[in-house]
C-alpha positions, -999 to +999 in steps of 0.1 A: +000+000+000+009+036-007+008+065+013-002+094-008-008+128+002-041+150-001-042+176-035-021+205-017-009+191+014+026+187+026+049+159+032+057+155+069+088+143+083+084+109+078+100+077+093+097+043+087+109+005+100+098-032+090+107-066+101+096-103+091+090-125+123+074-162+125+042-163+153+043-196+169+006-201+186+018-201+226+048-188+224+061-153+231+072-127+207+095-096+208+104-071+184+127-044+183+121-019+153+154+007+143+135+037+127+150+055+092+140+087+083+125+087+047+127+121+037+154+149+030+147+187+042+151+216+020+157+242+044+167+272+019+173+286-012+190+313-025+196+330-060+217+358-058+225+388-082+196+384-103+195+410-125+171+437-127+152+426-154+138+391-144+105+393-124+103+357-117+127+330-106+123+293-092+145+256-087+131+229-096+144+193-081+141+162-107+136+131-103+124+129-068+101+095-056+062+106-051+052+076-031+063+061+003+050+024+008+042+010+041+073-014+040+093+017+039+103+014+002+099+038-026+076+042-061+070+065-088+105+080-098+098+103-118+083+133-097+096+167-096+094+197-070+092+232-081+102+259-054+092+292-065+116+322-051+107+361-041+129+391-043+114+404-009+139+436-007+145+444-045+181+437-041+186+407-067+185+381-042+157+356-044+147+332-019+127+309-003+132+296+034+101+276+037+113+246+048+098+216+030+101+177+039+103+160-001+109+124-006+144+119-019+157+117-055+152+083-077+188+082-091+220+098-083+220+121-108+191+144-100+187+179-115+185+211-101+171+234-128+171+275-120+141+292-142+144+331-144+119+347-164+122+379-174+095+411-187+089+396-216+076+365-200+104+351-215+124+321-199+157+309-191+166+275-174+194+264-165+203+227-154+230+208-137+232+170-126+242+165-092+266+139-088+254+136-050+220+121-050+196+146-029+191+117-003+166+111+027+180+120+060+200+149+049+190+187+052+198+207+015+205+242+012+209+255-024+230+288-031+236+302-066+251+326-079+242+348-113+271+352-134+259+371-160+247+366-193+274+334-198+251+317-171+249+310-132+272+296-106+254+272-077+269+265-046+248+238-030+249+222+009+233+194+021+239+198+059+232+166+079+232+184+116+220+155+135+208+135+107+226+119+087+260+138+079+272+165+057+284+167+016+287+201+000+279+204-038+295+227-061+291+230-096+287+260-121+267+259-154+258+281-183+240+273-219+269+248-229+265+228-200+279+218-172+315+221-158+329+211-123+352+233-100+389+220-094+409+224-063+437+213-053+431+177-038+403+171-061+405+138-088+399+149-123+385+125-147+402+097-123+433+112-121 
């Protein structure tokens, strides 16, 4: 069985634990169930210097499960998350810190798309493939950064606090695609 939400509600933060045991009629049974948290928590996100011109702007998050099933398993892989942003100051800088509990991604390479639209109701997507899966029992924060008309650099965290751990994310992309940062220490194409 699946547990689906209601049209417009939200996904709680949801755990989950199964085990198989034998009943034997008379006899005495104990169980001891370890509990694992099923969903991730997008706590923020932030596109910064936005230029003037674009009146709308919003990450979407593909492909992310849309079903939990009562043995704690996942189905339907192919559901996405929009997160629409607001300029609340005027200052290029759109966010949203509603924090939302989503089900985590259905392969390691999700997407994190950043839609601007501009006055013309014209827009602009940009798309990068996350090498770290967004995964349950992690917290995400996603920070980008405009770089101007050659395209947008994201710096994105997915803080564990006391769940699960911490990886950071960094990638930058523009209309050719997708590049990675280097530093020293890093591996480059396995080398």
């Amino acid at each position: 069985s699946e547990l689906i939400l209601k049209l417009g509600g939200s996904m709680p933060d949801l755990m989950a634990a199964s085990h198989a045991i034998t009943l034997v009629k008379g006899g005495t049974n104990q169980l001891a169930l370890a509990m694992k948290r099923k969903v991730m928590l997008l706590e923020e996100v932030n596109i910064i210097r936005v230029p003037d011109d674009i009146k709308a702007v919003s990450v979407t998050l593909v492909p992310l499960y849309q079903h939990l099933l009562l043995d704690g398993s996942y189905s339907n892989t192919t559901e996405s998350q929009t997160i629409e942003l607001a300029d609340e100051d005027g200052d290029g800088q759109w966010e949203s810190t509603e924090q939302i509990y989503l089900l985590p991604a259905s392969q390691d390479d999700a997407t994190i798309t950043v839609n601007m639209t501009d006055e013309d109701d014209a827009v602009t997507s940009y798309s990068y493939s996350t090498r770290q899966s967004l995964t349950a029992n992690y917290k995400i924060r996603i920070n980008g950064t405009y770089t101007g008309p050659h395209g947008i650099t994201l710096t994105g965290t997915i803080t564990g606090a006391t769940w699960g751990g911490t990886h950071n994310i960094e990638f930058e992309f523009d209309q050719n695609g997708s590049t990675d940062k280097l530093a020293i220490g890093n591996i480059y194409k396995k080398c």
